[in-house]
C-alpha positions in Angstrom: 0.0 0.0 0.0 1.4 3.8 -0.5 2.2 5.8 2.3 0.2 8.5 3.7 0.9 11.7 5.3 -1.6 13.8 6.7 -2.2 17.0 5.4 -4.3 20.0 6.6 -4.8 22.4 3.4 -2.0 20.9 1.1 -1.7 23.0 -2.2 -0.5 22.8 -5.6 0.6 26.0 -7.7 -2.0 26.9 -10.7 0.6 25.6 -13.4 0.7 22.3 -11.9 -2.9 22.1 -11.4 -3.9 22.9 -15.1 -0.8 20.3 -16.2 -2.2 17.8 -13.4 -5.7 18.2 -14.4 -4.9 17.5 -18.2 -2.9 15.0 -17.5 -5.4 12.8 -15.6 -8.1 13.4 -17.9 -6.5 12.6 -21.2 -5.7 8.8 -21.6 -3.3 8.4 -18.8 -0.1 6.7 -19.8 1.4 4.4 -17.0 1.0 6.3 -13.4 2.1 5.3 -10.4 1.1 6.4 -6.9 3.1 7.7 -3.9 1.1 8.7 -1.4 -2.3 10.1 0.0 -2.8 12.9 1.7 -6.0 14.4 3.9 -7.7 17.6 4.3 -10.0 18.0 6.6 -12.2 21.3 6.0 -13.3 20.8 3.6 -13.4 17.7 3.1 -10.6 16.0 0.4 -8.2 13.3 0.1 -5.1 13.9 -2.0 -3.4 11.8 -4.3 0.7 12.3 -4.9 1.7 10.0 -8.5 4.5 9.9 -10.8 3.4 9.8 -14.6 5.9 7.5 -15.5 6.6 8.7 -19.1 8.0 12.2 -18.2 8.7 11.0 -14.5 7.0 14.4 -12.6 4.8 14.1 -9.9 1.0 15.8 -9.2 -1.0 16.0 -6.6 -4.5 15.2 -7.6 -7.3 16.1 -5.0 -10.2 14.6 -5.1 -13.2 16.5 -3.1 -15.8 15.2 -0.9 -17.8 18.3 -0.3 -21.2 16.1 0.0 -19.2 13.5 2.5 -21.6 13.0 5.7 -20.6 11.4 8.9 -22.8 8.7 8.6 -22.3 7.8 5.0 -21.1 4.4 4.4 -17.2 4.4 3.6 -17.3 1.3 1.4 -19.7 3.0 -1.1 -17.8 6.2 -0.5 -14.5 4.7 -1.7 -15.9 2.4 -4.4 -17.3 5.4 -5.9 -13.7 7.3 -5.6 -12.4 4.5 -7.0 -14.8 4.7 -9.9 -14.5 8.1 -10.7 -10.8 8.3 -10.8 -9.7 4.4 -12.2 -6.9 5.6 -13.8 -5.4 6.6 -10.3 -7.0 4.4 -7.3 -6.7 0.5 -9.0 -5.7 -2.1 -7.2 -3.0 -3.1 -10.5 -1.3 0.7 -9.4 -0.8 -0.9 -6.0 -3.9 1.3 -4.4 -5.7 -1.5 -2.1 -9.4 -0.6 -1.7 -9.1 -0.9 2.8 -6.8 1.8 2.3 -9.1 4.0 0.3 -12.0 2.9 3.1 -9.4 3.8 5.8 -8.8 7.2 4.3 -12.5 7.9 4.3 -13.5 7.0 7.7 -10.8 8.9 9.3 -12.7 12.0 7.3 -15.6 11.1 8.0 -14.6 10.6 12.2 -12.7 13.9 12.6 -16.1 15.3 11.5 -18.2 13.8 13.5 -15.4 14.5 16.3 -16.3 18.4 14.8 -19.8 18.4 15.3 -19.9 16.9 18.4 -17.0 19.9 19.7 -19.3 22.2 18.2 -22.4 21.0 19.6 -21.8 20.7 23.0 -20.5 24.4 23.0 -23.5 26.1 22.6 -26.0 23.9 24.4 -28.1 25.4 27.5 -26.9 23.3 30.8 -29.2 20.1 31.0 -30.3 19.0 34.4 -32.7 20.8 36.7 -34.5 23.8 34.9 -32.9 27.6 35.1 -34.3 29.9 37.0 -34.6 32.9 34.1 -35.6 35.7 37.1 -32.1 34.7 39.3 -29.9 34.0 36.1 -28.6 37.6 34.3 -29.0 36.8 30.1 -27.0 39.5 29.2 -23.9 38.0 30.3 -24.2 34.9 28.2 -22.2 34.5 25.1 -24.4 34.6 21.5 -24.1 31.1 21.1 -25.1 30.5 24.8 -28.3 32.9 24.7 -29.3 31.2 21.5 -29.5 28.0 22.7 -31.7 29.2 25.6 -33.7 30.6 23.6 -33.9 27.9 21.0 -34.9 25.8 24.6 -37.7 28.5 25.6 -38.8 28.5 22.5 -39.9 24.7 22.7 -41.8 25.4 25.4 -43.5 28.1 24.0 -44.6 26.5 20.9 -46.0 23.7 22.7 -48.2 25.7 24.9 -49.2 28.1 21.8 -52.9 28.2 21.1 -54.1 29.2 17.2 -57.3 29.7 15.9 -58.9 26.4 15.5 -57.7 24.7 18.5 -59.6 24.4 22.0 -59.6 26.8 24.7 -58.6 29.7 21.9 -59.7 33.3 23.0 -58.8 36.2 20.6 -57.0 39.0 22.2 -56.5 37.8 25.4 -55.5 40.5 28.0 -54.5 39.6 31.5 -53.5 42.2 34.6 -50.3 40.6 36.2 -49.4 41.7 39.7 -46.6 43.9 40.1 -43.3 42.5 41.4 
């Protein structure tokens, strides 16, 4: 199996892009990979080959902008390997559990992301909050939107429209003064 080396936002200049691009989408001649590399946001797996015949190397990157967390890596990778046979076939010494491998670690760091991200901005779970003791305004955005996103269930569930029972139009109450 090639090597890979992990990278976060690995590049190619224009010129070899256009010559890279041509390259693999004309009949390839004989290629031979190196290595595979990863980046992570968004979502891509690189591909480092020699072209035999004039002996340079390219860096072909192959995005996964629709990838999902819970997609199934196998299908993932066979259709990788579909789309780009000249590159990813098991004759050019690419084994398909590598390709699968590749994949999942994409697909766990983002998982691993949207669980970091998630449990950020997420109200504190337990007993309720007392909204008249606790001071709003010192919360962060992304703190006061999730309690609001929480009050907001509540809201909607106790909401009455026209058409269900108990509705009054224009309902005005006197509350006590505190």
């Amino acid at each position: 199996p090639i090597s890979s080396f992990l990278a976060r936002g690995a590049r190619t200049d224009p010129h070899q892009r256009s010559t890279m691009t041509a390259a693999v989408d004309k009949e390839m001649g004989e290629v031979c990979p190196k290595r595979f590399g990863l980046n992570y946001d968004p979502p891509a797996i690189i591909l480092e080959y020699l072209e035999v015949s004039t002996g340079k190397l390219f860096h072909r990157k192959v995005g996964l902008k629709r990838l999902r967390a819970t997609a199934d890596p196998a299908r993932v990778a066979e259709k990788l390997r579909q789309k780009n046979r000249a590159l990813l076939t098991e004759d050019s010494g690419v084994a398909f559990d590598q390709i699968v491998s590749l994949v999942k670690k994409l697909q766990e760091s983002m998982a691993q992301k949207s669980r970091s991200s998630g449990a950020a901005g997420e109200p504190p779970s337990g007993p309720s909050i007392d909204y008249h003791k606790v001071d709003l305004n010192k919360l962060s955005d992304a703190e006061l939107n999730a309690h609001k996103a929480k009050m907001d269930v509540q809201f909607f569930q106790n909401q009455k429209k026209p058409g269900d029972a108990g509705f009054v139009y224009d309902v005005q109450v006197d509350f006590p003064e505190t």
